[in-house]
Backbone as numpy.savetxt, mean C-alpha at the origin, in Angstrom:
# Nx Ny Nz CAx CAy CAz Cx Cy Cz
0.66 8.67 3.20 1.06 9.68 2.27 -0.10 10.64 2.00
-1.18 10.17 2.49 -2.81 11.28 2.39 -3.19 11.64 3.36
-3.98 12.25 3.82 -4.28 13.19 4.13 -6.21 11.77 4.54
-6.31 11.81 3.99 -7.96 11.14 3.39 -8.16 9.67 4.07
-9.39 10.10 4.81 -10.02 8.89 5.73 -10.09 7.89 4.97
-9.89 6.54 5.18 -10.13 5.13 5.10 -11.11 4.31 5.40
-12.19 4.39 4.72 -13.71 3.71 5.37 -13.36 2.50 4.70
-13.36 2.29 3.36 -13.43 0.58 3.24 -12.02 -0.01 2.47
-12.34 -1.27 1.90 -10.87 -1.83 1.18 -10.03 -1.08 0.13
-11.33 -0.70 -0.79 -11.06 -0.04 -1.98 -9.87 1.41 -1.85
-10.55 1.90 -0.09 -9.78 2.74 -0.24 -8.44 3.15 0.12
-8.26 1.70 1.06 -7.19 1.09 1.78 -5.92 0.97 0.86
-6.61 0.21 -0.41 -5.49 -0.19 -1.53 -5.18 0.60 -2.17
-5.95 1.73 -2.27 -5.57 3.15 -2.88 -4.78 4.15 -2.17
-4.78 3.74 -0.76 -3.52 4.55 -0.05 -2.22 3.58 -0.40
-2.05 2.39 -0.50 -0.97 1.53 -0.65 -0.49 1.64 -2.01
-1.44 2.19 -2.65 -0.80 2.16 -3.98 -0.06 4.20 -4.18
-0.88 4.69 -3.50 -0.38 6.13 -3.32 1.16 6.19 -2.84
1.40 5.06 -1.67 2.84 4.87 -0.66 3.53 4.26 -1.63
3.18 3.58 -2.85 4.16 2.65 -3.80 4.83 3.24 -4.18
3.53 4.45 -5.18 4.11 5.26 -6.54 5.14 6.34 -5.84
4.71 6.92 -4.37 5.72 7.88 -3.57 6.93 7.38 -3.25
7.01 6.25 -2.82 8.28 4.96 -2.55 9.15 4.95 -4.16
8.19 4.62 -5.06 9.39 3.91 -5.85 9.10 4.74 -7.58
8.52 5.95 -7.34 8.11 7.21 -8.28 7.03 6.35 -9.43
6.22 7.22 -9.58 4.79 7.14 -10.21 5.11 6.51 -11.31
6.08 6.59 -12.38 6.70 6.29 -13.47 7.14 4.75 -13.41
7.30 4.76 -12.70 8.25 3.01 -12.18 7.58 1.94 -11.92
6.21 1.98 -11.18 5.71 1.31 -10.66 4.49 0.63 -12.14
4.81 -0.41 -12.20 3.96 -0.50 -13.70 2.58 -1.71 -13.26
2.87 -2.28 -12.35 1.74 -3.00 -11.72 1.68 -3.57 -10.52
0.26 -3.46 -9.79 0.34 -3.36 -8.75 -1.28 -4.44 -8.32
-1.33 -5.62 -7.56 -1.99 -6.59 -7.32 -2.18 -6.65 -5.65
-3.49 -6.85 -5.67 -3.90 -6.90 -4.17 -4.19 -8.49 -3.74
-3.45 -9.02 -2.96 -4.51 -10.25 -2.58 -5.20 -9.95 -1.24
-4.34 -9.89 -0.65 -5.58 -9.07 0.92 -5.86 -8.19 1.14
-6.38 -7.54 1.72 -7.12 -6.25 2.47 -8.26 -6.67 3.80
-7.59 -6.13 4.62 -8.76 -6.93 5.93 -8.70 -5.49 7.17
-9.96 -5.45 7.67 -9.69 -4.69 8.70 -9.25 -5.22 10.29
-8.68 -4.47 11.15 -8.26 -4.93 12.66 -8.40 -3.84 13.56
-9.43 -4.72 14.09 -9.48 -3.82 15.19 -8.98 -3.78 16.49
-8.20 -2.78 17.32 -7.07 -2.85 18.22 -7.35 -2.39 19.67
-6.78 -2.64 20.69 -7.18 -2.16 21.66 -6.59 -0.60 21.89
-5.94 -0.64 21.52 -4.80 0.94 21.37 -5.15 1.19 20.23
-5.50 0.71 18.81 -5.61 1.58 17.56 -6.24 0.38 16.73
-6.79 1.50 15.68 -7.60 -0.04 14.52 -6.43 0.38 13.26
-6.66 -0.52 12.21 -5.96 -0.64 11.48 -6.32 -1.38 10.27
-5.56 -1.00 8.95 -6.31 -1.91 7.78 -4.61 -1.86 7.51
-5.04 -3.29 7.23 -3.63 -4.27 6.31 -4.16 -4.73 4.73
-3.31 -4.50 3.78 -3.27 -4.54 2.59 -1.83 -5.31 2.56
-2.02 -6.69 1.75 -1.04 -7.34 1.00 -0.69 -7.61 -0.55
0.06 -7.78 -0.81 -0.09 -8.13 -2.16 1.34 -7.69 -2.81
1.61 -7.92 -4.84 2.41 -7.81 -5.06 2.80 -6.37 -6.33
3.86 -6.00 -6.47 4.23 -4.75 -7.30 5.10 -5.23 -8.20
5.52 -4.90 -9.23 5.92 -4.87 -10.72 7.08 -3.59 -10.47
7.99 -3.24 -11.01 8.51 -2.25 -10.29 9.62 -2.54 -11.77
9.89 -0.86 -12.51 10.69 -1.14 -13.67 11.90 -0.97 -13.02
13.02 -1.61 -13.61 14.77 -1.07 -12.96 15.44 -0.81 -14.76
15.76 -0.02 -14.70 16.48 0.66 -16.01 15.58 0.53 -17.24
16.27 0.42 -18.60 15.69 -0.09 -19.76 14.82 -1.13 -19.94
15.29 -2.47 -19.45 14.71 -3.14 -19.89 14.36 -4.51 -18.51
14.59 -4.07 -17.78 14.11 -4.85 -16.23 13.11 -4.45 -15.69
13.13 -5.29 -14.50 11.36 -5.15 -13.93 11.72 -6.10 -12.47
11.25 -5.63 -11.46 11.39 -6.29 -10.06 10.30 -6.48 -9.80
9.98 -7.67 -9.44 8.64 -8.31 -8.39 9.03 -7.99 -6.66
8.03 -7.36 -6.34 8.14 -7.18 -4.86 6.86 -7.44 -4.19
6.89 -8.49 -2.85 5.49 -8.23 -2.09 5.72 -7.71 -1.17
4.65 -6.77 -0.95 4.25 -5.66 0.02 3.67 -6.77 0.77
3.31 -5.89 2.00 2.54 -5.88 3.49 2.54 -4.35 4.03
1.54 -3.42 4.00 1.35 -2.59 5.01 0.28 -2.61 5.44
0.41 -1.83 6.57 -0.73 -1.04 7.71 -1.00 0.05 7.51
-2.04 0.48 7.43 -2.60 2.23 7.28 -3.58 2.13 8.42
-3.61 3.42 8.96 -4.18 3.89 9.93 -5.58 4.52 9.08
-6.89 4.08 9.61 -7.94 4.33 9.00 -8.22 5.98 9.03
-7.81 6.38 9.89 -8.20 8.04 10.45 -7.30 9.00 9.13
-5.89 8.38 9.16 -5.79 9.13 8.28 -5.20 8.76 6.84
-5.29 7.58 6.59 -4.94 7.22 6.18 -3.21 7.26 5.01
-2.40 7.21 6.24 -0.81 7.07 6.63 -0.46 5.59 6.36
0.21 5.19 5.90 0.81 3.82 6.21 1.97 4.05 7.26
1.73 3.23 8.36 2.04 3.30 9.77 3.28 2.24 10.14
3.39 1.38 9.04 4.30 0.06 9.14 3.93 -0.76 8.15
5.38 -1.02 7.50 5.70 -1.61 6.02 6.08 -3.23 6.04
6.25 -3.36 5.57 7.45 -4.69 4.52 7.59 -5.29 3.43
8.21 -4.82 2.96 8.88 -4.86 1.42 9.91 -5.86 1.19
């Protein structure tokens, strides 16, 4: 969803959390928990994976737990492949 290179974790989880609030609107998303972040490096492409879980409001008075898994591409930092 950026535009903005990916050098380390910190900034990895900050694109995943950028793809959340764009996914499921800035307003909605009320918490957001990392347990992994690791880099991979590829023979065709490198890649940083970020796991972990989201808080996510549904109407008045609900709230959905969801765990993520994506991939962002370090260059530009895109998330390249999901699962939700």
């Amino acid at each position: 969803m950026s535009a903005d290179r990916v050098k380390d974790a910190g900034s990895a989880q900050a694109a995943a959390r950028r793809y959340l609030a764009a996914q499921f609107g800035s307003n909605k998303v009320k918490e957001v928990s990392f347990s992994k972040s690791w880099y991979t490096p590829g023979a065709q492409k490198d890649i940083w994976e970020v796991e972990g879980d989201v808080v996510v409001k549904k109407g008045w008075f609900g709230k959905e737990h969801l765990h993520f898994k994506f991939q962002i591409d370090p260059a530009t930092g895109r998330v390249i492949a999901y699962e939700v």
